[in-house]
Each structure stands twice: as structure tokens, then as C-alpha cells.
C-alpha positions as CSV (number, residue, x, y, z in Angstrom):
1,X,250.6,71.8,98.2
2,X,253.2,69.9,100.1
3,X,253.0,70.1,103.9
4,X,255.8,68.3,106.4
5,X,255.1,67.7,109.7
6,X,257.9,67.0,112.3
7,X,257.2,64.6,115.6
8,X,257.4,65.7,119.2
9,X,261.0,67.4,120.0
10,X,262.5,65.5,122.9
11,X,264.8,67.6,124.5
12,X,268.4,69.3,123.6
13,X,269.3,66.0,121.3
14,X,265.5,66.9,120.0
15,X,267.2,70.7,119.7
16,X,270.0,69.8,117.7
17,X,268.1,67.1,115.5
18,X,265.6,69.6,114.5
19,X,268.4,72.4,113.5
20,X,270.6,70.2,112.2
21,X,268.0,68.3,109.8
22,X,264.5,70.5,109.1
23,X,266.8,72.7,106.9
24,X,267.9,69.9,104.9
25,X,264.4,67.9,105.4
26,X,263.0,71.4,103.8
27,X,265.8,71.6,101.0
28,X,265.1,68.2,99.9
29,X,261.3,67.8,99.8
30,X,260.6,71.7,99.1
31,X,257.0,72.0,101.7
32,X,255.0,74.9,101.4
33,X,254.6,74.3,105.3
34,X,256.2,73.2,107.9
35,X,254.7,72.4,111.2
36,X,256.5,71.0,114.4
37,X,255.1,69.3,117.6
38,X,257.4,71.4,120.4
39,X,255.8,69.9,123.5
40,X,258.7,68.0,125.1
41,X,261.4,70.2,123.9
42,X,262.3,71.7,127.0
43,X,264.2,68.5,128.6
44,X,260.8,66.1,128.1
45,X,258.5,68.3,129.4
46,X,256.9,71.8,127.9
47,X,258.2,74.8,126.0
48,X,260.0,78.2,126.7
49,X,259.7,81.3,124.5
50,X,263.1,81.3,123.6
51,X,263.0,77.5,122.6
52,X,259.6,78.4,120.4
53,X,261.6,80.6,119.0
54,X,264.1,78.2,118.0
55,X,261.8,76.0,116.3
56,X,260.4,78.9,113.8
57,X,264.3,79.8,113.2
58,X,264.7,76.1,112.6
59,X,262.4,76.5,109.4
60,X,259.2,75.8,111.3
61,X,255.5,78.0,110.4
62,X,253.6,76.3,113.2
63,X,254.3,74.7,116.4
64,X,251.8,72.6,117.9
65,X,251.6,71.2,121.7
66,X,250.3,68.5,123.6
67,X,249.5,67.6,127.4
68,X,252.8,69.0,128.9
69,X,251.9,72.5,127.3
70,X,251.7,74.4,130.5
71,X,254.5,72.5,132.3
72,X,257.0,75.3,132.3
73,X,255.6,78.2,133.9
74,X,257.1,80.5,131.4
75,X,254.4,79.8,128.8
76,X,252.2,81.9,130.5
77,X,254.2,85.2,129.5
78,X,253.9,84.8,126.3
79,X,251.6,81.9,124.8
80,X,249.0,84.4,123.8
81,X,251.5,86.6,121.9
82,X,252.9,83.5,120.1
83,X,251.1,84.0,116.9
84,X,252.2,80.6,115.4
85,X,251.5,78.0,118.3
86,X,248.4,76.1,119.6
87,X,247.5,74.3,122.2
88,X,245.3,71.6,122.0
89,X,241.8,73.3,121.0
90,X,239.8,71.1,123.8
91,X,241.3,72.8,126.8
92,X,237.9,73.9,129.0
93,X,237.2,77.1,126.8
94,X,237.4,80.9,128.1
95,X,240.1,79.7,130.8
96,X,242.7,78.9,129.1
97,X,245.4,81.0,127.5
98,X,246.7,80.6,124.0
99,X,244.6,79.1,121.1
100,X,243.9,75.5,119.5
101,X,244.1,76.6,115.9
102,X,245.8,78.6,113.3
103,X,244.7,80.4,109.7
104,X,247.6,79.8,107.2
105,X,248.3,81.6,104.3
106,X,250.2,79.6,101.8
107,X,250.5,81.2,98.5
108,X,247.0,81.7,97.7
109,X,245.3,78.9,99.6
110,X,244.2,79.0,103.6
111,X,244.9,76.3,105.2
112,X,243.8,75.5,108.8
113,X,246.0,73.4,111.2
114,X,244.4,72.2,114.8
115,X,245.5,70.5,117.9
116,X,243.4,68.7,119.4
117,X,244.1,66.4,122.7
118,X,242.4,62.8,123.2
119,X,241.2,61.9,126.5
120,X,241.8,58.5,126.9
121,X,244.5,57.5,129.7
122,X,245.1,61.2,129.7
123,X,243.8,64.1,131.7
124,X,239.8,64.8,131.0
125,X,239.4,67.4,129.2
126,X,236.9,68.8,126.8
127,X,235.5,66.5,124.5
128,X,237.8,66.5,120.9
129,X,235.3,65.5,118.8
130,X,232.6,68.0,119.5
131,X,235.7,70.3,119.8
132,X,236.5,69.6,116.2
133,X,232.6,70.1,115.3
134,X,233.2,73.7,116.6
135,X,236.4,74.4,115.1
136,X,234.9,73.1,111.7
137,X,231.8,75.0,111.9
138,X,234.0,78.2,112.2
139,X,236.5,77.5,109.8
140,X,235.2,75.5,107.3
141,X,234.5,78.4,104.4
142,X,237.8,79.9,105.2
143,X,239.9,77.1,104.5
144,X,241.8,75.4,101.4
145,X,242.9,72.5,103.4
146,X,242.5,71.5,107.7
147,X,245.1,69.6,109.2
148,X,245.1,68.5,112.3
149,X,247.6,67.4,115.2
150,X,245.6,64.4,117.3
151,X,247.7,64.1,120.5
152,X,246.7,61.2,122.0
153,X,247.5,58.0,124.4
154,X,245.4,55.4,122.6
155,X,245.6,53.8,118.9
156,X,241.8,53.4,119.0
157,X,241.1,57.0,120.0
158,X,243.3,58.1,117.2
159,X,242.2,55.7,114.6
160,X,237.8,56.4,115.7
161,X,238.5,60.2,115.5
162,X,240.4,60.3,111.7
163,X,237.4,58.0,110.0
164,X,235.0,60.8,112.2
165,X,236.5,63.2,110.1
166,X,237.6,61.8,106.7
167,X,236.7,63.8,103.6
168,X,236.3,66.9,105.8
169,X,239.8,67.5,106.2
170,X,243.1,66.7,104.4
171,X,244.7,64.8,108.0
172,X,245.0,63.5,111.5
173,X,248.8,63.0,111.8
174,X,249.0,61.2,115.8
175,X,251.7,63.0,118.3
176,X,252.1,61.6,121.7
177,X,253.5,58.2,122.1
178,X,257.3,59.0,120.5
179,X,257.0,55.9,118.6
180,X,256.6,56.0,114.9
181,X,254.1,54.2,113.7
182,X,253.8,52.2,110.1
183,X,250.0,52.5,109.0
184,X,250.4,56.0,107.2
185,X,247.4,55.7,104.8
186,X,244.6,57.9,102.6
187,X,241.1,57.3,104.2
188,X,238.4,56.7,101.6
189,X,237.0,60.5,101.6
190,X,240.8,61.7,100.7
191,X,242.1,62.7,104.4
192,X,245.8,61.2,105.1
193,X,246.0,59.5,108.4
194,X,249.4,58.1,110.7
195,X,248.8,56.9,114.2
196,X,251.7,58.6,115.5
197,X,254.7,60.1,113.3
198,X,257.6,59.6,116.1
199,X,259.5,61.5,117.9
200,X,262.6,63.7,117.3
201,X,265.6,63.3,120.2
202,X,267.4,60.3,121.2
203,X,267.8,57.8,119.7
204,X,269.2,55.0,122.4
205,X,267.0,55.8,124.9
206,X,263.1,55.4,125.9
207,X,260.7,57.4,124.2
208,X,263.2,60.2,124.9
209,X,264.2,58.8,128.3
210,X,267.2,57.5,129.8
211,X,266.9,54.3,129.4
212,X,269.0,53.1,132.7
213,X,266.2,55.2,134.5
214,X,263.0,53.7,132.6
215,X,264.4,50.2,133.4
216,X,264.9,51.2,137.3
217,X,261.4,51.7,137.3
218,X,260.1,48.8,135.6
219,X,262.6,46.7,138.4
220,X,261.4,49.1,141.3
221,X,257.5,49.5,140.9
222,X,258.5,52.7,143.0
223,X,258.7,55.7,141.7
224,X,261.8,57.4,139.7
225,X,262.9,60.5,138.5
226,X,263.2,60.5,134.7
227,X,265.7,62.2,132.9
228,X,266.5,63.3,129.1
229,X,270.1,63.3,128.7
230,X,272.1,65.8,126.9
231,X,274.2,64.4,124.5
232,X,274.1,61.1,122.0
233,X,272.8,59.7,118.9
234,X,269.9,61.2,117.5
235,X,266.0,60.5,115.1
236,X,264.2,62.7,113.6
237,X,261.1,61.5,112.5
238,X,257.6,63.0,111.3
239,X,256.0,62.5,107.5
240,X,255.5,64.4,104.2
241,X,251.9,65.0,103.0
242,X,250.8,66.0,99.2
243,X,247.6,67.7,98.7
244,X,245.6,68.6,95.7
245,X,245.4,71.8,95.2
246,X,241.8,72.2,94.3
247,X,240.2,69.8,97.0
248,X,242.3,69.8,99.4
249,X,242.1,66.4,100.1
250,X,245.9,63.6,100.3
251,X,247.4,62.3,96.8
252,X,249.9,60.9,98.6
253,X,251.7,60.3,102.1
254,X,255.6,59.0,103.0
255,X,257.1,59.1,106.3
256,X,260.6,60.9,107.3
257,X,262.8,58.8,109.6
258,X,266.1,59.9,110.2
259,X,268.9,57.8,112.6
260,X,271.9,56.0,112.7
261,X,270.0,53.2,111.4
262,X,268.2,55.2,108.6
263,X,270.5,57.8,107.4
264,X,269.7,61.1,105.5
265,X,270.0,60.7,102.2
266,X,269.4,64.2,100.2
């Protein structure tokens, strides 16, 4: 089983990245699923139903999230009708809408994707590891292959929870920091593990940012009003995992990076 994962979607250069490039990301390495990280696609900062809807039309079978989830106010129409996207699983349980995992089919296997959110330097939520020891318990018979979505601030966080969970499922791909990261590796028990697999949206900016903005506030120290601009060069970035078929576990893991620097090459 081949599963790509695409980075956090930054915006309405994120937009056009993502429909101008899963199709042909899809076309070339031929996934069995596709899942996308849609928390900043609505200009930095949460999701609307007609932009989820965009990202399944875009090729994507789930959408995960992250800690702007709830930032636009319209995900409360219809998060719990949204069959293919979580929310990060460790949300304080029974008052939250929406749900932290999904059951796949794919072909004849099941496999189970998860978001999960990490604490550190970011609100205090429930705790992911014990989180992930619930999920697992539920899930774990019903499942070909788990992968999850670790949306998180801190390398160490990231890095502590994927050797917590090696060899129990196939991996911990990191969202959050819009930076891709170089350290894709197999863990010893057979789960496939990147810090973070980048972000898709602009590409001469910060982390998805105006740049002229992020520098104001460096030169300030008072606050400033971010903005994701509209039009300019674009990344897409994310990864491409391999699984065996009868464990479950990573044969092999390569990272997507699309930009004027790195361009597609089919």
C-alpha cells in the first residue's frame, strides 16, 4: 500500500498548489490514499466547508487539522457531518465536536489515520500519548495499518512520541511548523517517521506569512497583524510512504517537495 500525505495548506496560494499539483502528485506516484493537513487553508487560519470540500475534489480521502481547527466559526455547521476529517483526537473528550480518527477502507485492508495535537508551547489539552493508548486500544484489531498526523510545536515532543509508538503503527508524519524537515526515517519496529513534512502555499514568504509583516514584528516587539497574501510563487511539500501489505509496518519513505527551486518532474 502506498499512502501520500500532503503538508499544512497555507492559504489561496496553498489552494491553487494543492489543485494544481495533488492530481499530478497522485498520477505520478499512484497512492492508494491520500491524506491532507487543511488547517491553515482558509487565509492561515482554519477551514470552511466549502474549502474541505475542495480538498476531497482536489484528490484528497482525508483531511486532518491542527490547533486552528475551530478558528472559523463555520466549522461548527458541519464538522460532525464531515465524514473524512478529524480533529486532533486529544481535544477534552464529550465536548468537542467532530472526531480525532478515521476507519479507511483501501481495497481490502483498514487502515486507521489519527490526529493527534502535542502540548508543548501549544494550548494544554488532553494528554496525546494516553490519547493514542485509547485510540489504540479501540482500534487496534480493526486495522491493517495506523497512521498518524502529530501536530506539534516541539522537535522533542514529536521525535519522544513516534519511538512511544514504533512497531505499533506504520507512522507519525509531523504537521505544524511549515518547515520541511530532512530526518524522514524507518524506526526499528517498522513505523516511518518525519518531524514535520512542510507546508503547501507560498513560497517567498514566512511559514506562509508575509514576510514584510513577520520582519515588522521582529523590528517592533509590538504586536502586528499577519497576513497571507493572495498571489505568488508557490511549494507543495508532504512525503510518500510504502507499506507492506501484510504487516503493515514502512518499506520505504521519500519526501515530495515541489517549488521554483525544486520543480515537478513527472
Amino acid at each position: 500500500m502506498r499512502i501520500v500525505f500532503i503538508g499544512d495548506v497555507m492559504g489561496p496560494i496553498g489552494q491553487q498548489m494543492l489543485g494544481d499539483y495533488l492530481p499530478k502528485i497522485k498520477a505520478k506516484f499512484r497512492p492508494q490514499l491520500t491524506i491532507v493537513n487543511g488547517e491553515n487553508i482558509a487565509n492561515g487560519k482554519g477551514i470552511t466547508r466549502a474549502l474541505y470540500k475542495m480538498i476531497l475534489s482536489s484528490g484528497a480521502d482525508v483531511v486532518t487539522m491542527g490547533n486552528h481547527t475551530f478558528d472559523k466559526d463555520e466549522i461548527y455547521d458541519f464538522i460532525d457531518e464531515a465524514s473524512k476529517l478529524i480533529r486532533p483526537a486529544n481535544y477534552p473528550k464529550n465536548v468537542t465536536p467532530g472526531k480525532g480518527y478515521v476507519l479507511i477502507k483501501v481495497n481490502q485492508a483498514t487502515v486507521g489515520v489519527i490526529n493527534l495535537q502535542g502540548r508543548v508551547f501549544l494550548d494544554s489539552i488532553d494528554d496525546p500519548f494516553a490519547k493514542f493508548e485509547e485510540i489504540y486500544t479501540e482500534i487496534k484489531d480493526k486495522c491493517d495499518a495506523i497512521f498518524v498526523d502529530f501536530h506539534a510545536e516541539t522537535t522533542s515532543e514529536k521525535i519522544a512520541f513516534s519511538w512511544y509508538v514504533d512497531g505499533r503503527v506504520s507512522a507519525v508524519i509531523g504537521t505544524h511548523t511549515h518547515v520541511q524537515t530532512n530526518d524522514a526515517r524507518i524506526l526499528p519496529g517498522g513505523t516511518a517517521y518525519l518531524t514535520d513534512a512542510g507546508m503547501t502555499g507560498p513560497y517567498n514568504e514566512i511559514l506562509g506569512m508575509t514576510k514584510e509583516k513577520v520582519i515588522e514584528r521582529f523590528l517592533l516587539h509590538r504586536p502586528v497583524r499577519f497576513e497571507t497574501p493572495a498571489e505568488g510563487p508557490g511549494q507543495i511539500n508532504g512525503c510518500v510512504i510504502d507499506l507492506n501489505d501484510q504487516t503493515g509496518k514502512t518499506s520505504h519513505i521519500e519526501l515530495i517537495s515541489i517549488s521554483p527551486d525544486h520543480p515537478f518532474i513527472d
